[in-house]
N, C-alpha and C positions, 0 to 999 in steps of 0.2 A: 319306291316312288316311281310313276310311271311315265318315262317318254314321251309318250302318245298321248299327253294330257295336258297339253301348253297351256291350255287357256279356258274352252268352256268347260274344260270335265266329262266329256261324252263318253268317255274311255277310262271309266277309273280301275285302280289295281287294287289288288287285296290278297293279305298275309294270310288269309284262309283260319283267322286262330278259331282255336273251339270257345266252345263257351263255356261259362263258369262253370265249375263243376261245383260252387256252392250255390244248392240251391238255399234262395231266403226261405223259407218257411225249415229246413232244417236248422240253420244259426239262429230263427227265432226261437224255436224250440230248444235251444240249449240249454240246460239247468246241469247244476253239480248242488251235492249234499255239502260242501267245504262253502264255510262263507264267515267272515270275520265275527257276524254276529254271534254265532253257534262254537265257534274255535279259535276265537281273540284269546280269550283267558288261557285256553291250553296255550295257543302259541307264545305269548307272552313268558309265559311257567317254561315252557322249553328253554329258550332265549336266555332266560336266566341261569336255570342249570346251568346251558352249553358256553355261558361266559365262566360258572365259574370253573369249569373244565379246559378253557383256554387259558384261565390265570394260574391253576394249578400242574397243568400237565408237563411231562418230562421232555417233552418232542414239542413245543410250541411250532415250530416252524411247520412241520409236515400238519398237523391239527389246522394251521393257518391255509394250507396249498388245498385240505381236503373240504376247507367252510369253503372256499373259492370255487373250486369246484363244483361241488353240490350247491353253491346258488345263494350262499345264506352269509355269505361275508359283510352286505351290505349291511346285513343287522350290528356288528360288530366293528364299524369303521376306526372308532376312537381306541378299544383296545388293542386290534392289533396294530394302530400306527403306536401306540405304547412300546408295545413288544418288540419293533423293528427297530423303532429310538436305540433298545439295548445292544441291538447285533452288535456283536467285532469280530471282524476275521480270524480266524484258528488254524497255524499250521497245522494240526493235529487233526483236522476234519477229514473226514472220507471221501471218494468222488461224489457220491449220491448226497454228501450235507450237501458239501459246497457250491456244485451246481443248483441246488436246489434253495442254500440260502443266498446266491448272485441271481437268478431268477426271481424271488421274490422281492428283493433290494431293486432289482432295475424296474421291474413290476410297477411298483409304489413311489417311482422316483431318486428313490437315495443314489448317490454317486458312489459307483463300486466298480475298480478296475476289472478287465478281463486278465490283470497280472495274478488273478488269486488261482486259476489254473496251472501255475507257471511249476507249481510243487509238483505237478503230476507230468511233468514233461523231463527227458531225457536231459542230463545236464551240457554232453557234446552236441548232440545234435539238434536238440531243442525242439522233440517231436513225442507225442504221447507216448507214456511207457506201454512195451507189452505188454507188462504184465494185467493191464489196465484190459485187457480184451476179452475178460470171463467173467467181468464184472456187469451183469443183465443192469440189475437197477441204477446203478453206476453213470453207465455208459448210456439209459433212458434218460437221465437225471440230464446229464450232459448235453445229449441231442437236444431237449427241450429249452435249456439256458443258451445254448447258441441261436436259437434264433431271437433271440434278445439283443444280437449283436447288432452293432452300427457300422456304416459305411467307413471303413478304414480297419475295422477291428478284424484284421486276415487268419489271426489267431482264433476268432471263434468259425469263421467257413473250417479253419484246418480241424477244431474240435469237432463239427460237426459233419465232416466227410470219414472222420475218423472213429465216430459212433456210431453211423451209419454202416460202412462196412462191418463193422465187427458183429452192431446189432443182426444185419442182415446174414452173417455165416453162424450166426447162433439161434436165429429161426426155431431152425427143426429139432431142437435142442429143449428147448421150452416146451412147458405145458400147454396144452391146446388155448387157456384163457391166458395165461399171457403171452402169447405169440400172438394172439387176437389184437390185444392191446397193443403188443409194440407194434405190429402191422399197422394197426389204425394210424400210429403215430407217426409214423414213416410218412403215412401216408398224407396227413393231414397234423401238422404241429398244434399246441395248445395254444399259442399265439396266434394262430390264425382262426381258433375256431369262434364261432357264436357262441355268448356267455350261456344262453337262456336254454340252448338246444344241447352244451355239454351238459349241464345241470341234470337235466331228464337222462341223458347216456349216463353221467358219471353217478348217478344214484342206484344204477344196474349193478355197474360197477363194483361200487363201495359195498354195497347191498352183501356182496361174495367175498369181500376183502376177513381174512380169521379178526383179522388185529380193527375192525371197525370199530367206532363208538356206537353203539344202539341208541344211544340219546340224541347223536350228530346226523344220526341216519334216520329218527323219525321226527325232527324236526325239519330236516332239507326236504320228506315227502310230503308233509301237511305244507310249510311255506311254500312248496311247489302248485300243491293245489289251490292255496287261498290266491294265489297271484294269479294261478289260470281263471279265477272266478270272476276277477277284476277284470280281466280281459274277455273273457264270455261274454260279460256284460258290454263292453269298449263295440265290441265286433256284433254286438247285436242293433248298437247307436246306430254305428254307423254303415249297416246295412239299411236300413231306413234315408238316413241320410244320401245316400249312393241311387238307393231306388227315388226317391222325391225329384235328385237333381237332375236325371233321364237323361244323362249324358251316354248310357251302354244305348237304349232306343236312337237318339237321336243321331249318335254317331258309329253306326254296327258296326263299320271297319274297325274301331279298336276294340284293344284287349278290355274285357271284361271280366278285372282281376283285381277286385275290393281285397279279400283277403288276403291273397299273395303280395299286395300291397301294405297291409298291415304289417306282413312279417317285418318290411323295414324298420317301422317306426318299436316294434317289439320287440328287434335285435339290438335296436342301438340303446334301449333303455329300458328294461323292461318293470324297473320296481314301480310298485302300486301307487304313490304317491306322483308320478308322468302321467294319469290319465289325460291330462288337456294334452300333453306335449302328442303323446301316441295318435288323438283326433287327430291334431293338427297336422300333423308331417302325415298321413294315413289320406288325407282328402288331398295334401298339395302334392304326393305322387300319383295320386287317380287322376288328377288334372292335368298334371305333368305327363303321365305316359298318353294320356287322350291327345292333350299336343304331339306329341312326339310323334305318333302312329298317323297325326295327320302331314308333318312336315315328313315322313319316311314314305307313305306309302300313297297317299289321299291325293293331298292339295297341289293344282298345281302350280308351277314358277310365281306366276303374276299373283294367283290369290295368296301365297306365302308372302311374296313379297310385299304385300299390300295387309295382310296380319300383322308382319313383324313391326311393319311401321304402325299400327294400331298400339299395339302393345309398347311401343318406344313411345309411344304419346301418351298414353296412362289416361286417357280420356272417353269417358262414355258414346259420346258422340261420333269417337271412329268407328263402331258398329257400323253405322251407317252403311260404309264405305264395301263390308265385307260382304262375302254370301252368306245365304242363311245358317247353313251348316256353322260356318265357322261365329257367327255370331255366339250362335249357343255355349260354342266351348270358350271363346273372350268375357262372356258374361259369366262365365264360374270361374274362371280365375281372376277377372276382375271384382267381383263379389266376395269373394275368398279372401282375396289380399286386404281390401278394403276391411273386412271384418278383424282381422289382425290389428290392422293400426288402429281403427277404433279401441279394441278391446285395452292395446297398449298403451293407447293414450289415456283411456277411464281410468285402467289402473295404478300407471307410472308416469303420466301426464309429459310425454316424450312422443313428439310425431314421429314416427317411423316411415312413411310413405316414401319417401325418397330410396327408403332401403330397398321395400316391398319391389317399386317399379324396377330398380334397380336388378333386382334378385331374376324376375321374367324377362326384363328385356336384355341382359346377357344370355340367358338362357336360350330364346328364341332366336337371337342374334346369330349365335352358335347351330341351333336347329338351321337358320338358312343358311351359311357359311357352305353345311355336307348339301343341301341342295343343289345350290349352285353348282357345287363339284359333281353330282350327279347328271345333272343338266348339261352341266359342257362338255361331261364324260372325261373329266380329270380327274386323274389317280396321284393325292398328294404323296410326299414322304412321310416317312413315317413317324419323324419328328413335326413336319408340318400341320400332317393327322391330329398328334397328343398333343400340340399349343392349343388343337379348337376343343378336342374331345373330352378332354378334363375339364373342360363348361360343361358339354354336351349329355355327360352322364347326368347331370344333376347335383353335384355333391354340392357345388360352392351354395345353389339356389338353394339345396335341403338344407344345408349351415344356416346360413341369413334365417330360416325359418322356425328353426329347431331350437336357435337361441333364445329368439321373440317369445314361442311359445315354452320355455323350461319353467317360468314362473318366477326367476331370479330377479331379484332386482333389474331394471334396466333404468342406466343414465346416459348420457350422452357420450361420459368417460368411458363408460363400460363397452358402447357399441364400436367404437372407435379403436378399443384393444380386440373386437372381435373382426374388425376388418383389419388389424395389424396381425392376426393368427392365419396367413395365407398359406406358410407354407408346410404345416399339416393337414389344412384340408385341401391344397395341391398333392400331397402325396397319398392321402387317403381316397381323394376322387381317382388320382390315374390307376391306382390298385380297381377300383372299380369298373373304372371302365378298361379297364385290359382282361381282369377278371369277363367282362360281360362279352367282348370280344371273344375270348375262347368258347366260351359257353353260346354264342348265335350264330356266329362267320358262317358256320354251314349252310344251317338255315337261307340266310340272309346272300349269300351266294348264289343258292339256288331260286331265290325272289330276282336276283339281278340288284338287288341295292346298292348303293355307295360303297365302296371301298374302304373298310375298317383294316383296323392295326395288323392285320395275316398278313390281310391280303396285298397293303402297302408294302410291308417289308417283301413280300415276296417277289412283287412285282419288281420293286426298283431296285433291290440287291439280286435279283435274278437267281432265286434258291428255293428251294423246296420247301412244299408244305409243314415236313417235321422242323426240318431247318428253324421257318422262322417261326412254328408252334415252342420251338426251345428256348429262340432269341424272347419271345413274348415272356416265358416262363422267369426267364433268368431278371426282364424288368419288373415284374412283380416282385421277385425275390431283393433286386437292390431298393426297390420303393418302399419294402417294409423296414429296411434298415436304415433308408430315411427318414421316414415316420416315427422309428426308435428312435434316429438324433434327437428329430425335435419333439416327441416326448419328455426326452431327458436334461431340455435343456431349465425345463419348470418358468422359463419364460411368458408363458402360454397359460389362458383359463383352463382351469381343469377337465370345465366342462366340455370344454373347445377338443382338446384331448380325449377324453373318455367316446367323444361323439364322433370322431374324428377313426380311432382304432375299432372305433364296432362299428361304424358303417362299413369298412374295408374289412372285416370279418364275414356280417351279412352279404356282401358280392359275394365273398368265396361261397360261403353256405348255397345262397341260391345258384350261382354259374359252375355249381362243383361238378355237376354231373351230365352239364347244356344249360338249353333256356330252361329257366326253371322257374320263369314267368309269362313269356308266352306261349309254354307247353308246359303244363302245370300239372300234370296229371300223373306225376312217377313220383321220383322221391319229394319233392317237395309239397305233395298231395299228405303224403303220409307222415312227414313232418309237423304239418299243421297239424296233422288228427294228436297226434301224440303232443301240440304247446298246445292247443287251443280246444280241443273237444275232450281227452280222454286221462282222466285224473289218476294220480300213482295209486295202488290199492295202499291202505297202510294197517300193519299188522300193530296192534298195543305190545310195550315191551310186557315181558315177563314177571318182570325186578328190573330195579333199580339197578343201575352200575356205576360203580369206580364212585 
């Protein structure tokens, strides 16, 4: 946002971003041979088999962690909450069960102490046995169920600084693929990852696994494919849709990142039956980041301030008031929102509008909050920062939006428990936006913008860049083990939950590597190629198994 831009705008600034790198006429051109019509029936035939391979197999629990993984559990929801119904704890289990059946229990909700490690701990000193340090899958097992842990549980940090070192001295010990793998994991936990994007990794995976099911392995690549199809399709709408509304023409300074936009609404849900939800959240952060890129970098003090009160009046006639520019972008959010509470009131006969207005004008409220602090050249704390910025990501407004459109029932009761679920998506936005902090501060340094979560800490505690890049590190880390509380409290819509832990997956996904939506053009270019454009090959079993 520029200084030198009080009032007429003679002097505007600009993020310099490139431009899409999807051109439209390749996403219209998208076609895949995979399409329910042509491979319903097989996939159907699969699904059957692969249950009754879940009801009969000897290992039910790892069969359950390997449908998760490759993507296909959702098909299966009813047997395996069957299956978990029968768990009980077993002293007699291994390190690699037990972590691996406390991981799936906390997973699914079930209330399961971290006292069931307590067998594998020294009896005086009450610290993991040695012996426990040559044990690879073990001690993977272990790493992954700790970070399941919740705020208070010191026992699973000690379990998992204590798998980490050993995993780490036994490296160069392993075989080049699984040294791959524990490296990745190190690097990046399974609770932190995007569902839809391990699914494509862990099918590589499983693909080279001796002990795989051929049955479980070519139903997770055909269901891989038939999902991308539905989404080829989603991502071709609403390229159309993106191009008609000429928000990228009318306002060049912002990102022009339809696609990289989609991945949100893709990560947080991606089975076939959300196609409205995927539109919907996929248009209101194309709107959303158009705003944002205007109160960051565009508009200045006065025309903000004279927005945000547009948008706090929820009223067509504050157009008026704005400049033209900014009309255009009031009128697609405003047209947007409006189309919502129509849509919800035809079908659930419940005015939403109250929420709708609600969901923008905190939103924007928060957009001019860092203006102002920009403007008066105020450097908050960093706690003062995260009271505005967990508006400011977006999470609460993508909530409010993402529930309207799931297709659920909606009653007055129901909305009412979604605005009593604050405090998982408080903890799911701040992972977001701390996550999106790491991934742009540079950037955004070198633009001169407002002062984000680095730079405050760095500022006002007087400490070095690595410093408060660890301080940031370490509150993502206890945010997730808030987010575990209140998963686990079952308190909470499920939906509210589920939407909640994969949006705070997708920040990592995208801010893993930097901006990985304003510079779109490295890993998360080729992400996309691999959900959205490029189908698993699938080989026909042989024979029949098991």
């Amino acid at each position: 946002m520029s200084k030198t831009n009080e009032s007429t705008g003679n002097q505007r600034r600009s993020a310099n971003y490139h431009p899409s790198v999807w051109d439209p006429k390749f996403i219209e051109a998208l076609s895949t041979s995979y399409t329910y019509e042509l491979y319903g029936t097989k996939l159907d035939n699969l699904k059957q088999e692969a249950r009754k391979l879940l009801n009969s197999t000897r290992d039910p629990l790892k069969f359950i962690d390997s449908m998760q993984r490759l993507g296909v559990a959702y098909h299966f929801e009813e047997e395996i909450k069957e299956i978990l119904n029968l768990v009980r704890c077993d002293e007699s289990l291994d390190l690699y069960t037990t972590a691996l059946q406390f991981r799936l229990l906390r997973e699914h909700g079930y209330p399961i102490s971290s006292d069931v490690f307590s067998k594998f701990k020294d009896g005086e000193e009450g610290r993991f046995m040695e012996k426990l340090s040559e044990d690879i899958m073990g001690l993977l097992s272990l790493y992954e169920a700790s970070y399941y842990g919740m705020h208070g549980e010191d026992d699973l940090e000690e379990a998992k600084d204590f798998s980490v070192k050993h995993l780490k001295s036994l490296i160069g010990k392993m075989d080049i693929k699984l040294a791959e793998q524990v490296q990745e994991s190190l690097e990046f936990p399974l609770r932190w990852r995007m569902l839809r994007l391990e699914a494509r990794s862990f099918i590589h995976l499983y693909e080279m696994d001796d002990a795989k099911s051929s049955l479980l392995l070519e139903l997770a690549k055909l269901d891989y494919n038939l999902v991308q199809s539905v989404h080829q399709k989603e991502v071709k709408e609403l390229t159309k849709w993106w191009m008609d509304l000429g928000l990228k023409e009318k306002l060049s300074f912002s990102r022009d990142r339809l696609i990289e936009n989609y991945l949100w609404a893709m990560g947080i849900i991606s089975e076939p039956r959300f196609s409205n939800y995927r539109k919907g959240i996929t248009k209101f952060v194309c709107i959303l980041s158009t705003i944002d890129d205007m109160y960051d970098i565009y508009g200045s003090l006065d025309e903000l301030e004279h927005f945000t009160d547009a948008v706090n009046r929820w009223d067509i006639h504050a157009i008026d008031e704005l400049p033209d520019y900014m009309k255009t972008c009031y009128l697609a959010m405003f047209n947007f929102g409006n189309e919502i509470v129509y849509n919800v009131l035809r079908d659930h006969d419940v005015n939403v509008v109250s929420h709708i207005h609600e969901a923008w004008g905190n939103l924007c409220t928060s957009y001019l909050v860092e203006a102002r602090w920009f403007y008066s050249g105020y450097t908050p704390t960093l706690d003062e920062y995260l009271q505005n910025a967990w508006i400011s990501v977006g999470g609460p407004g993508g909530m409010a939006h993402a529930y309207l459109l799931l297709g659920s029932p909606i009653t007055k009761t129901s909305l009412a428990s979604i605005q009593a679920s604050s405090e998982p998506v408080y903890w799911s936005s701040l992972i977001a936006r701390l996550c999106d902090d790491l991934g742009t501060f540079k950037a955004e340094i070198s633009r001169g913008d407002v002062a984000k979560s680095v730079q405050c800490y760095m500022i006002k505690e007087d400490v070095t860049e690595e410093k408060a890049l660890d301080h940031i590190k370490g509150l993502i880390s206890f945010a997730w083990r808030k987010l575990n509380e209140a998963s686990a409290r079952n308190s909470y819509p499920k939906s509210i939950i589920t939407i909640s832990l994969n949006m705070a997956r997708v920040a990592q996904c995208i801010y893993q590597h930097g901006d990985g939506i304003g510079t779109s053009t490295g890993v998360i270019k080729k992400r996309l190629i691999s959900l959205i454009v490029n189908p698993i090959p699938i080989v026909r079993r042989s024979h029949e198994e098991e």
